[in-house]
C-alpha positions as CSV (number, residue, x, y, z in Angstrom):
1,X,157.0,134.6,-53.4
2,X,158.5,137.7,-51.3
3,X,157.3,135.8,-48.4
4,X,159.2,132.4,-49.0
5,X,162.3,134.6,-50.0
6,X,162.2,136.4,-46.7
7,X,161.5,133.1,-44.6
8,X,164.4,131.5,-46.1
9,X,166.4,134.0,-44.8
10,X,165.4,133.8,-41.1
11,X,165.3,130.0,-41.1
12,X,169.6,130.1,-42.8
13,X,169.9,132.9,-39.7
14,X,168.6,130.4,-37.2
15,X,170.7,127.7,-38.5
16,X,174.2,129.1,-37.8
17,X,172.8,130.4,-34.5
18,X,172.3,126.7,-34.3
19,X,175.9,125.9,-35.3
20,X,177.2,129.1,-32.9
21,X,175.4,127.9,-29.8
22,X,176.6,124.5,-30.7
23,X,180.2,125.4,-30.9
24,X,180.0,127.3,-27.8
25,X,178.3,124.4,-25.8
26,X,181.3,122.3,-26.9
27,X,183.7,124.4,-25.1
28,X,181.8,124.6,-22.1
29,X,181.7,121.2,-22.1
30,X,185.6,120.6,-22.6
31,X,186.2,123.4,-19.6
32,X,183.9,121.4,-17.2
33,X,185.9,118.3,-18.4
34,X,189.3,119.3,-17.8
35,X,188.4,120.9,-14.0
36,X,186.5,117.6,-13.4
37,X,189.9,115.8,-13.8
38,X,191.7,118.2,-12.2
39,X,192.6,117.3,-8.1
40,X,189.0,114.9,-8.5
41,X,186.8,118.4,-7.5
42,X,188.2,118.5,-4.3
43,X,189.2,122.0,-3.8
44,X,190.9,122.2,-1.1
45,X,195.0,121.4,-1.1
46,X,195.4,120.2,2.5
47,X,195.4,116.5,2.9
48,X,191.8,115.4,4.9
49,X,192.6,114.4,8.5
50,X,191.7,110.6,8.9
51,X,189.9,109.3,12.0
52,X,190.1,105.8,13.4
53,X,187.1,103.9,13.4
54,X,188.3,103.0,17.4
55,X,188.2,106.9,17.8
56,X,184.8,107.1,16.3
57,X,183.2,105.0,18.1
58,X,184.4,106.4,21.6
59,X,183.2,109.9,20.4
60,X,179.8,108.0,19.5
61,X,179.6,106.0,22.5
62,X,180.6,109.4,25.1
63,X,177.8,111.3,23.1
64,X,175.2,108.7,23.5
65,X,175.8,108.8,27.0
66,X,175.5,112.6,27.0
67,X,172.2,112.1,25.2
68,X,171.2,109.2,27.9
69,X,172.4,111.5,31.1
70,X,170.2,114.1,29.9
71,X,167.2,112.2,28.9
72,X,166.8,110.3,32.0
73,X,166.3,113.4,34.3
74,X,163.0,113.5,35.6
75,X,160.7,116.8,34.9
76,X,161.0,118.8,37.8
77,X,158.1,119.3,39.9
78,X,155.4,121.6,39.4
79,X,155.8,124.6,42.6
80,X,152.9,125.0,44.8
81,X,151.8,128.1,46.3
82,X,151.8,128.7,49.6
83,X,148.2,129.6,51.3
84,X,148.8,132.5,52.3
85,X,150.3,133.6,49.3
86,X,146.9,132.8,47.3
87,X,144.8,134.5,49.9
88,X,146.8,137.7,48.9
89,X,146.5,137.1,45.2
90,X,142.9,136.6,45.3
91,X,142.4,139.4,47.4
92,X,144.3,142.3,44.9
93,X,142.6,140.5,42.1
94,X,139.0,141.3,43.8
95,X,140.4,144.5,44.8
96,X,141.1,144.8,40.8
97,X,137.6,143.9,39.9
98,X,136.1,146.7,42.6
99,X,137.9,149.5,41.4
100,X,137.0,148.7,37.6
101,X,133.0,147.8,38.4
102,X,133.1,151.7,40.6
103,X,134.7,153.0,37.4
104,X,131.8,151.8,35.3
105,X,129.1,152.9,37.7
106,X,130.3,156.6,37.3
């Protein structure tokens, strides 16, 4: 019977908990209301600049042709060597490969 006393304790705790965290959702709730309504949750207090829908489409229309301008470019070419110039790259590269294979020989 001690048991039943003790658990009808916790559970009466538990119920005004209940009614504390209920009260104290309520006000929440009333606060979020009342800045809801205030100035529609726009927070700022300057008035929003309007643009024409004329003016929107020009800035569209100059930016699409931005877009188009820079789109149509063709890739530029790929740079050849000359023949010379890969005569001289082949030759220090086999000059490379010398020095190392001596190295290993020693």
């Amino acid at each position: 019977m001690a048991n039943l006393t003790g658990l009808a304790g916790f559970v009466s705790e538990l119920r005004s908990e209940r009614t504390n965290v209920m009260d104290r959702l309520r006000h929440v709730d009333a606060a979020l209301s009342v800045l809801g309504k205030l100035n529609r949750g726009i927070s700022h207090t300057k008035p929003g600049h309007g643009m024409s829908a004329a003016a929107r489409r020009k800035i569209s229309l100059a930016q699409k042709a931005r877009w188009a301008k820079t789109k149509s470019h063709a890739p530029k070419p790929k740079r050849t060597m000359s023949a010379s110039a890969r005569r001289k790259i082949a030759a220090a590269q086999r000059a490379r490969w010398a020095k190392l294979r001596a190295a290993k020989k020693k």
